[in-house]
N, C-alpha and C positions, 0 to 999 in steps of 0.2 A: 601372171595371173595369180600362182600363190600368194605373193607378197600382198594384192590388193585383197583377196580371200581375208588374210589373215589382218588388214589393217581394219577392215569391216565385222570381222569378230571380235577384235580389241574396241571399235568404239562400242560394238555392242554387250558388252561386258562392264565399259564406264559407263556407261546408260543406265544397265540395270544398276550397278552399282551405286550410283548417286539418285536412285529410286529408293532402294532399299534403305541409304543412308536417311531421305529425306525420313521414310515411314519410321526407322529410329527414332531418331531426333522429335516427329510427331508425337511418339508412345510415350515417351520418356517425357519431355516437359510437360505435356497433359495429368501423366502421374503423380511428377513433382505438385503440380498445382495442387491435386489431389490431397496429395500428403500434406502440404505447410497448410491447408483450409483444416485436416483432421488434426493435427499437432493446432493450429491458434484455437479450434474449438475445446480442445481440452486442456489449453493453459486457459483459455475463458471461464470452463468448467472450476477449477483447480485454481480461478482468481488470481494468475500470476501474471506479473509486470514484463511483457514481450520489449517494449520500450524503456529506457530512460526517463523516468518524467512521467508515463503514462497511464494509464488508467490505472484505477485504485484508490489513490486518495488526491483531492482537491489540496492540497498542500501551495500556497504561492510560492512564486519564486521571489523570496526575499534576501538580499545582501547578509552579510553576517554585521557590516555597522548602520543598516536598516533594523536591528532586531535587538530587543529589550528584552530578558528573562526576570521573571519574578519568583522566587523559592520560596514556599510558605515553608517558616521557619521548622516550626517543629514535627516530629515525627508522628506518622501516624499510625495508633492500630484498629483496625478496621475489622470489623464482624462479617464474614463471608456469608453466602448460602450455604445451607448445608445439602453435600452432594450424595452420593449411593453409599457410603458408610456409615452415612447418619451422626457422624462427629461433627459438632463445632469447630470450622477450623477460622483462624485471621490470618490479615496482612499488614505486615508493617511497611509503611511502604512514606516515601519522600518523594513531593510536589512541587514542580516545577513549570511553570506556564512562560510560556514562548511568544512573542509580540512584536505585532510589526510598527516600528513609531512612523512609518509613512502613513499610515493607516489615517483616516480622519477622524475617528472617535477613541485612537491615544491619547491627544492629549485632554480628552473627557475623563476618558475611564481608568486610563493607564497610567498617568504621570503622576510623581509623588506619592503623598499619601490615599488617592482613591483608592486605588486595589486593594491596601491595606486594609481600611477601611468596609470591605468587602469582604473577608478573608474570612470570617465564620459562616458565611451565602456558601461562598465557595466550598471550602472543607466540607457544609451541607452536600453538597451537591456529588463531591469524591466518596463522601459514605454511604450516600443513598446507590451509585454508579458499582460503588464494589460490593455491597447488599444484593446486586443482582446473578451475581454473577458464582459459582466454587469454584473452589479451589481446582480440580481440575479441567475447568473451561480457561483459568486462566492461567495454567502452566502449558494447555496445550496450544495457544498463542502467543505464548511469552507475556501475557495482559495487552495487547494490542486491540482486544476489541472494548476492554476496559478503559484505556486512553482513550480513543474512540469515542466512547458515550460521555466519556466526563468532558470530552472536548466539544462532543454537541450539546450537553446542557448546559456548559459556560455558555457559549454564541448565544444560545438560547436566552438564558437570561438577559446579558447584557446588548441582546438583538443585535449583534456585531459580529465581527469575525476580526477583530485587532490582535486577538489571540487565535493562532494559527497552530497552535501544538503543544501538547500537554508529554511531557517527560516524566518517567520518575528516576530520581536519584539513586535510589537503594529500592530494591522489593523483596519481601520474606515472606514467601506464606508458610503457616503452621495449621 
């Protein structure tokens, strides 16, 4: 009579116990959920990349011998905004335009001499882009929303996207 006593205390013991375990197991992944929804909402806040590849910038995925680079030769200095010190400050800074030759309007706009050809549009278009902008909006980006506009007013113009990324070689602001 003991022995069965006690083998029906032991199952009622794994009972509870795999009760208790399940309502764990409930608490816990419900919170977890909780937390990575409040952690993606504040990398969404804070505009960080969760993903690989992911939200942020529409960048295509192009080969390295799918892609043409064009350096406009000379250096530039460039007139900032002036920010809360009230000083003129510039940048010197080296332009580099990035292109896809799959693209269908490379060998329009891109091949040989057009770009060249273009190249004072352009350089327009980098001075008016860092005109908008001082000197410390664009040290606290690194110039990233600077690249940014200069690369939406290129598409712009040449109502294309063959040019998928604007670099610069060197940046100095003073």
């Amino acid at each position: 009579m003991k022995k069965n006593l006690l083998s029906i205390i032991i199952l009622a013991l794994l009972i509870v116990n795999l009760v208790f375990s399940t309502i764990i197991m409930i608490s816990v992944t419900s919170t977890n959920k909780k937390t990575a929804a409040v952690i993606g909402d504040i990398a969404t806040i804070l505009n960080l990349e969760l993903e690989s590849g992911a939200a942020g910038e529409d960048v295509p995925e192009v080969s390295i011998d799918d892609t043409a680079v064009y350096d406009i030769q000379e250096q530039m200095t460039i007139p900032l905004k002036k920010g809360a010190d009230g000083k003129d400050h510039f940048a010197l800074v080296s332009v580099t335009l990035v292109m896809n030759t799959k693209d269908k309007d490379y060998k329009t706009y891109g091949e040989g001499e057009a770009l060249a050809g273009k190249e004072s549009l352009i350089k327009g278009l980098i001075v008016e882009a860092f005109g908008e902008y001082t000197m410390e909006q664009i040290q606290a980006d690194s110039g990233d929303a600077v690249r940014e506009d200069i690369l939406n007013r290129i598409q712009t113009m040449y109502g294309s996207k063959f040019i998928y990324k604007v670099t610069f070689r060197d940046m100095i602001e003073q």
